[in-house]
C-alpha positions as CSV (number, residue, x, y, z in Angstrom):
1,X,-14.9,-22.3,-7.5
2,X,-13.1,-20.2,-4.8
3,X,-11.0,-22.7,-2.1
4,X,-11.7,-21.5,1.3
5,X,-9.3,-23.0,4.2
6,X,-10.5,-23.3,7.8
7,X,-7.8,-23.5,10.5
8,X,-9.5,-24.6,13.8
9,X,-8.6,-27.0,16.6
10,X,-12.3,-27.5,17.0
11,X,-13.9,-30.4,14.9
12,X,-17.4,-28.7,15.9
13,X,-16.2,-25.5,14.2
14,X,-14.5,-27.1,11.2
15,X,-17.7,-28.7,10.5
16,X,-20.0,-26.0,10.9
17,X,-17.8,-23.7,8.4
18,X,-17.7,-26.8,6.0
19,X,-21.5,-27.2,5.9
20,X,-21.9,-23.2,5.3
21,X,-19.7,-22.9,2.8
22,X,-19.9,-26.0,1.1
23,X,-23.7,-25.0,0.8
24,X,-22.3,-21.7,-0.6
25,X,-20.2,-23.5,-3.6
26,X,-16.9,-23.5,-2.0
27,X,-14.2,-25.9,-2.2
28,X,-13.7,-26.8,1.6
29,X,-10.2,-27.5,3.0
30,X,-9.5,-27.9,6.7
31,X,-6.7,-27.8,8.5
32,X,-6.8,-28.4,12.8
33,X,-3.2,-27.3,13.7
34,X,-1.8,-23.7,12.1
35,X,1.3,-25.5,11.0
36,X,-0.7,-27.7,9.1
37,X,-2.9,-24.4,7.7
38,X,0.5,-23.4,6.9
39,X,1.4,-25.9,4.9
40,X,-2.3,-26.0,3.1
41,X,-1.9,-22.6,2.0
42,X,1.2,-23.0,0.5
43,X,0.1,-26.0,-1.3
44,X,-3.4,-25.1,-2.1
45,X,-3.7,-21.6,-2.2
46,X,-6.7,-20.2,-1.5
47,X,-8.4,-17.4,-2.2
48,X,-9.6,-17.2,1.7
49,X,-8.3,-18.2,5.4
50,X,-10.6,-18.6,8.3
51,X,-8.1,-19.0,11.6
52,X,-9.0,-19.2,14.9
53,X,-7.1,-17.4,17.1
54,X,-6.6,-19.5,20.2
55,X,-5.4,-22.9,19.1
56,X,-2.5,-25.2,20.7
57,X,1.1,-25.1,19.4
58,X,1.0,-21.9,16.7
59,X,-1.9,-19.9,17.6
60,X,-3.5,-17.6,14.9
61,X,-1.5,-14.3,15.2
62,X,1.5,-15.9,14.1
63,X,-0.7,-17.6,11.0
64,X,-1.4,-14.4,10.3
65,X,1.8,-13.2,10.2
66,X,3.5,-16.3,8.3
67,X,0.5,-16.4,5.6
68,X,0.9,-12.5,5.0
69,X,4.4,-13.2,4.3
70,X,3.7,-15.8,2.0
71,X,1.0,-13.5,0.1
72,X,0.9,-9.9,1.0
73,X,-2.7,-9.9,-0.5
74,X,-4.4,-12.8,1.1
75,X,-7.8,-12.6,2.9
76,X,-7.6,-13.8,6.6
77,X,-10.6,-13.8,8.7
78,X,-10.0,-14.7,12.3
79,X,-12.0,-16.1,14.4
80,X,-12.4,-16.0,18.4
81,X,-14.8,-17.9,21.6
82,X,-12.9,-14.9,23.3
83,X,-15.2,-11.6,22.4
84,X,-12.0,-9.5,23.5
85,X,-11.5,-6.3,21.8
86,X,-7.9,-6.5,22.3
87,X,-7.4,-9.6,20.3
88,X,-9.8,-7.6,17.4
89,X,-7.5,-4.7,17.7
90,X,-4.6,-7.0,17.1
91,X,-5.7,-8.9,14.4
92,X,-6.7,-6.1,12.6
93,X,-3.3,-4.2,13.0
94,X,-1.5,-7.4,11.6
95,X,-3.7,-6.6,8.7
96,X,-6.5,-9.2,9.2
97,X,-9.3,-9.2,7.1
98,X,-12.2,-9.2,8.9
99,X,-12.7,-10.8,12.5
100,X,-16.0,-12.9,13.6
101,X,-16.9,-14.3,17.0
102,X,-17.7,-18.0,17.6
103,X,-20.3,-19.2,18.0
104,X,-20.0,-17.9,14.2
105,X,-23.4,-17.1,13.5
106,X,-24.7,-16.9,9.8
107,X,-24.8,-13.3,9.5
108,X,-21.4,-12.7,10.3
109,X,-20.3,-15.6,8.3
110,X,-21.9,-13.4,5.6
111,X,-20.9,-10.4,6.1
112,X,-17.4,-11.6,6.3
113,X,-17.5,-13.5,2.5
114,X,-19.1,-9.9,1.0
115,X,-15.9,-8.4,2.7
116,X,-13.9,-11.0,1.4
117,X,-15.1,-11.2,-2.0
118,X,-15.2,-7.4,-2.8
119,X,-11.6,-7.3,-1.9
120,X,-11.2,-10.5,-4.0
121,X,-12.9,-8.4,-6.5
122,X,-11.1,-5.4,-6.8
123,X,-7.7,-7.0,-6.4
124,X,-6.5,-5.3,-3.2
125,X,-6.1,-6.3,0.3
């Protein structure tokens, strides 16, 4: 079973991404700070990071950065309330996964694991 970490300051949020992928046989762990997603990844691993982008204290850019360092190859999906194609264009440039909009509707959720998984899948990043 793939681990999935969400890093949100939301408890709405966290919630909704643990129902979804809890439905879809992930191990769930959550994490409301980015220092504390820091310190998840490095003790849990896993194969996938959802991270808001807009969060108090160390916002997602730098959790980007910091978990890239960590693992060159990890899969980090960021997440924004801010539909702002400058924060897309940044996020991708610092090598982000994949980027979804809140409210994170089901679709995009989906499309975001197929990304995810095939790059799981083939062992690149």
């Amino acid at each position: 079973m793939r681990k999935v970490l969400i890093i949100d300051d939301e408890k709405p949020t966290l919630a909704m991404f643990e129902l979804f992928l809890e439905a879809y046989g992930f191990e769930v762990l959550t994490a409301e700070k980015g220092e504390e997603g820091i310190a998840v990844f490095e003790a849990e691993n896993p194969s996938i990071v959802f991270t808001d982008i807009k969060m108090p204290g160390m916002d997602g850019f730098e959790v980007l950065k910091r978990i890239k360092t960590i693992s060159p190859g990890a899969v980090v999906v960021m997440i924004t309330g801010h539909g702002d194609r400058e924060l897309e264009k940044k996020a991708l440039d610092l090598n982000a996964t994949d980027f979804i909009h809140k409210p994170v509707q089901k679709e995009a959720l989906d499309a975001a694991l197929e990304k995810a998984e095939k790059l799981l899948n083939n062992g690149t990043s």
